[in-house]
N, C-alpha and C positions, 0 to 999 in steps of 0.2 A: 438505638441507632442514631447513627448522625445524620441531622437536618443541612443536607450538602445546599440548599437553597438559600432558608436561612443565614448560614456561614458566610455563601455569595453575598448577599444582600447586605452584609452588614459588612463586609470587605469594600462591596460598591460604595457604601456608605460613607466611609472613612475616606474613599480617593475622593469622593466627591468633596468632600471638609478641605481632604488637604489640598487640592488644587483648583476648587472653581469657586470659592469663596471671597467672600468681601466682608470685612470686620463692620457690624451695621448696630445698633444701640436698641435694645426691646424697651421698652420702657407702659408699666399700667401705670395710670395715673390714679394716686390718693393711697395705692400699698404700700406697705412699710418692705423695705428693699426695693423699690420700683423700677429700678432699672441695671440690665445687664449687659453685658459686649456679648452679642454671639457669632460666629462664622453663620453667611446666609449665603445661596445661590440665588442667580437672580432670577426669574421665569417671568409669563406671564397666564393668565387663564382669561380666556373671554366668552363670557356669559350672555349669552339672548332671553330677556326675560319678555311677556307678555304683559302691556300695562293696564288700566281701566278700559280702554277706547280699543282694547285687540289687536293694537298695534307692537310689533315687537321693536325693544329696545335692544341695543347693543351696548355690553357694557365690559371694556379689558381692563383687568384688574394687574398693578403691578403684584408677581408673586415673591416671597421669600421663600425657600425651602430651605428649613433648620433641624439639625440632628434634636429630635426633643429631648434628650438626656439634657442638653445645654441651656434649656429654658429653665433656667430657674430662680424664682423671687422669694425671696423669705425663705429659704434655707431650705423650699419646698419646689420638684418638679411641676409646672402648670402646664396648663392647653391654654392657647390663645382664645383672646372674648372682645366681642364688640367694643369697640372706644381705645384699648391697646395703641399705643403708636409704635412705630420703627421709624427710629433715624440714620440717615445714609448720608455720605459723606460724598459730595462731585465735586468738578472742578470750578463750579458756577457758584457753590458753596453747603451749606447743608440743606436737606428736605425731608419733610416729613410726610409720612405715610400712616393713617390712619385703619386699623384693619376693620375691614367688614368685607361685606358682598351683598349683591341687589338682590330686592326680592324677599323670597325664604332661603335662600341658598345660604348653606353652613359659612363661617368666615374662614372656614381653616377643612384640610382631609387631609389624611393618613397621605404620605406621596409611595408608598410599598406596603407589601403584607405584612409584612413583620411590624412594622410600626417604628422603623428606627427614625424615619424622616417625618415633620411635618411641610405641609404648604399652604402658607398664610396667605389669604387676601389682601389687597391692600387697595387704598385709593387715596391719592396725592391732597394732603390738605395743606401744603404750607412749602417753599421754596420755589 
C-alpha cells in the first residue's frame, strides 16, 4: 500500500527546495570535500535554557532547513555536527554561521517524519 503521507511530505519537500530557498555554502572544517552549495530555508528556533544560578537564558538560533539528500561531503551523505559552518551571502556582504545549540540541545532535528528535511542550528560568528 501506498504511504499517501509520505509521498505528501516529500512533494512538500521539493516545493519547499524550489521556491523558499537561498543558495547558502556548508562547509566542515579539516574534511577532505569540505565544502558544498546547498538550497537552505531560512527559520529560526528559540531556545530557554536554565543556567548554573536557575536563571533561564534565552537563546534564538538562526535555522537552516536542508533537503539531507543534498548534504554531502566526501562523496558521502552526512548529519551536521558541532563546529560545521554555513555561509550566507547579504547584501552587507558574507556571514558566517557556526552550528551548534545551548546547553545539551542536539545542533540539528529531523524538521518531518520522514526524514527528508533537516534543521540546523546555527549562531552568527562572523559578518
Amino acid at each position: 500500500m501506498v504511504d499517501m503521507l509520505a509521498q505528501a511530505a516529500s512533494w512538500l519537500s521539493g516545493v519547499r527546495k524550489a521556491n523558499m530557498t537561498t543558495v547558502v555554502t556548508y562547509t566542515r572544517p579539516g574534511a577532505p570535500a569540505a565544502s558544498v552549495p546547498v538550497s537552505a530555508t531560512i527559520g529560526a528556533t528559540t531556545f530557554q535554557i536554565e543556567n548554573e544560578y536557575s536563571v533561564l537564558v534565552q537563546f534564538t538560533s538562526r535555522d537552516f532547513l536542508i533537503t539531507a539528500a543534498d548534504l554531502v561531503l566526501g562523496a558521502a551523505v552526512v548529519q551536521p555536527k558541532p563546529g560545521d559552518c554555513i555561509t550566507e551571502s547579504a547584501a552587507s556582504g558574507t556571514i558566517v554561521y557556526q552550528v551548534l545549540a545551548p546547553g545539551k540541545e542536539p545542533c540539528w532535528r529531523w524538521s518531518d517524519p520522514y526524514r527528508n528535511t533537516i534543521r540546523v542550528h546555527t549562531k552568527q560568528v562572523q559578518g
